[in-house]
N, C-alpha and C positions, 0 to 999 in steps of 0.2 A: 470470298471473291465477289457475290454479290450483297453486299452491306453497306461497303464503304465504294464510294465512286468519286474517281481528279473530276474538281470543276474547274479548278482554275491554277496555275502557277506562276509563278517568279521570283525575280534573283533579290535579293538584298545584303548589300555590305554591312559588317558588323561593324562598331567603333572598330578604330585603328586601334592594333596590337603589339605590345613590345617585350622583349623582354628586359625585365626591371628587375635591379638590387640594391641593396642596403649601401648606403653611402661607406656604413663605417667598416663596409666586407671590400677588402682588396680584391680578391680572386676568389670570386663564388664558387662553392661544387655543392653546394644543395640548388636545386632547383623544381619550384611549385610549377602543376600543370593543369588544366582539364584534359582529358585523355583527348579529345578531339583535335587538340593544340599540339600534338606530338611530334607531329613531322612536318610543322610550318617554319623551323629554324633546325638545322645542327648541331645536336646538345651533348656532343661527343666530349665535353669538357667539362660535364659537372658529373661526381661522384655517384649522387643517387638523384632521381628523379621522383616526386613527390604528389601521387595524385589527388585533385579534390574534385568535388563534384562541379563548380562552377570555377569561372574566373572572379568573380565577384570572392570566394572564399580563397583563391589566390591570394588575391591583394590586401584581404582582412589578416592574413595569415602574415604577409609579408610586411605588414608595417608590424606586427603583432611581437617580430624579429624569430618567426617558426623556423623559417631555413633563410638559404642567401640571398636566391632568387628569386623570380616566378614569369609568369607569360601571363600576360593579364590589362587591362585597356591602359594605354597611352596617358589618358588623363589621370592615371593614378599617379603616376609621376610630377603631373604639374600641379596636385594639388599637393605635395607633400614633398617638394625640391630639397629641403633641410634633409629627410628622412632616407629618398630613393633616387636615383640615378639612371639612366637610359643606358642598357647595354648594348640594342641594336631594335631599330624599329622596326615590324613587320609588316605595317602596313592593314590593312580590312581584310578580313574574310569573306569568300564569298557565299553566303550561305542561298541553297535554291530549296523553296518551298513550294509544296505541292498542297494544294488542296482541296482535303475529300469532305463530299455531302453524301444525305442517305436515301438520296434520288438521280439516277444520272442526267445530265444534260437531257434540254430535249432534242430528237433527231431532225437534226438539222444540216442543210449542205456545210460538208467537211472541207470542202477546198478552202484555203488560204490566199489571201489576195496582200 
């Protein structure tokens, strides 16, 4: 409680997100994830669900032909159009970071203007 102390925060959007398949899989039901990515689409249609530690190992996985699908950045699709296909885009993430130093601010007036 006292080691780590917020100096500072803010929001940042992740590249846009989609989920993407194999051109030559008609009707995906494998589908690759980061766990984090879980509940940013409806994946009530794929068999089994496939976790890796990154989206970055998504998309190695999915050209790789490991499962059908995956959720994993936008431009992996356009660099590889022959390969994968856009199943529905999702858009950025909003990811909000916090962060801690090993000194607190100094005390200084809190008001907000």
């Amino acid at each position: 409680m006292h080691r780590a102390f917020p100096v500072d925060a803010f929001i940042a959007g992740s590249k846009p997100l989609a989920i993407i398949s194999r051109v030559k899989v008609e009707t995906p039901k494998t589908l690759a994830l980061q766990p984090a990515t879980r509940y940013y689409a409806d994946l009530s249609n794929y068999d089994k669900l496939i976790e890796k530690p990154t989206i970055v190992n998504v998309a190695e996985g999915l050209l790789d032909g490991e499962y059908d699908a995956g959720i994993c950045a936008l431009e992996v699709q356009a660099k590889h159009p022959q390969q994968l296909r856009i199943v529905k885009e999702l858009g950025p993430a909003l990811d909000t970071w916090v962060v801690f130093g090993r000194t607190p601010l100094p005390n200084t007036d809190s008001r907000v203007y």
